[in-house]
C-alpha angles and dihedrals in degrees: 000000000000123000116267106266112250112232119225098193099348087302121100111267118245127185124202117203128191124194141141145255119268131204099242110084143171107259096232125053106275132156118307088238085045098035098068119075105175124126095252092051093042092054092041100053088051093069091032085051093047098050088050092061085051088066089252108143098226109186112206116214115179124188105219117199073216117032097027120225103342131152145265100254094042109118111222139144138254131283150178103222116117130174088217096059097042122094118243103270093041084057089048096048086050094048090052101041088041092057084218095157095054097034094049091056105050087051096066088068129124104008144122101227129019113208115181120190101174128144122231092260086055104039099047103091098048118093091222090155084060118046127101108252115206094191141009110317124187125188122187109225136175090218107028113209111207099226124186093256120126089207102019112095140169114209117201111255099182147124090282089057098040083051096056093036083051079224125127126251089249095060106024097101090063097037088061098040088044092052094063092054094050090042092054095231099144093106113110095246090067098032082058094042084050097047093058109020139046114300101192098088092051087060 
């Protein structure tokens, strides 16, 4: 029997998440959410995986220096590309070819909480700062940036927050984003206190 949906507003909750890819794989195809093994993704589908028991509907987007942006239950292979890896102009003929700033948005749409774990190399070409946010939206950043958005924030993702976390930069994206779904602070009490306070002590 499945768990008994949890209700945002009288309407069921849904979370989007969007992450990358990371270089260390599974070495047989697998689903994108299962494929990856790298710290940040690890961190990040405990909590996924624990807010699914809860009966939340968490929808897994990843941005693949391969693939795109594809989702979590997409089955695909491994693979060695990596944004990271790749020189300038080879990043911005992916970018383009991969369509990253349009896809990306239309897929926070229609959703109760927004939660971004994206380097710098896979976030770059995504006008985040820019798109029109239908619900609380939080992106985990090295550098946060206040913008004028009642329901848009950057939350720092630095060496002061993997120290107190005791996680590693690498990891330290998904350790914070997986933190609020295990945490269960996905109510609207807590997505609003997150939003304009500090979010450090929920986690």
């Amino acid at each position: 029997m499945s768990p008994k949906r949890l209700m945002f507003e009288g309407v069921p909750l849904r979370i989007v998440v969007v992450t990358s890819c990371t270089a260390k794989k599974k070495d047989r195809p697998a689903r994108a959410e299962l494929i990856y093994r790298g710290e940040q993704h690890l961190r990040l589908m405990r909590g996924v995986s624990h807010a699914r028991a809860k009966g939340v509907r968490v929808d897994v987007f990843i941005v693949s220096a391969k693939h795109g942006l594809i989702r979590g239950t997409d089955r695909i292979d491994p693979y060695n590309e990596s944004f990271a890896d790749m020189k300038r102009y080879e990043r911005l003929e992916a970018y383009r070819k991969f369509d990253l700033d349009r896809r990306v948005g239309e897929c926070l749409r229609d959703y109760d909480l927004g939660l971004i774990a994206l380097g710098e190399a896979y976030a770059e070409p995504i006008g985040f700062r820019r798109f029109f946010y239908e619900a609380p939206t939080l992106r985990f950043v090295a550098s946060p940036v206040q913008t004028k958005s009642a329901v848009y924030r950057e939350v720092a993702a630095g060496k002061d927050q993997a120290k107190a976390f005791a996680c590693g930069l690498v990891g330290l994206k998904g350790e914070m984003a997986g933190r609020i779904l295990d945490r269960e602070l996905w109510d609207k009490d807590n997505v609003l206190l997150g939003l304009h306070k500090n979010l450090e002590p929920l986690l």
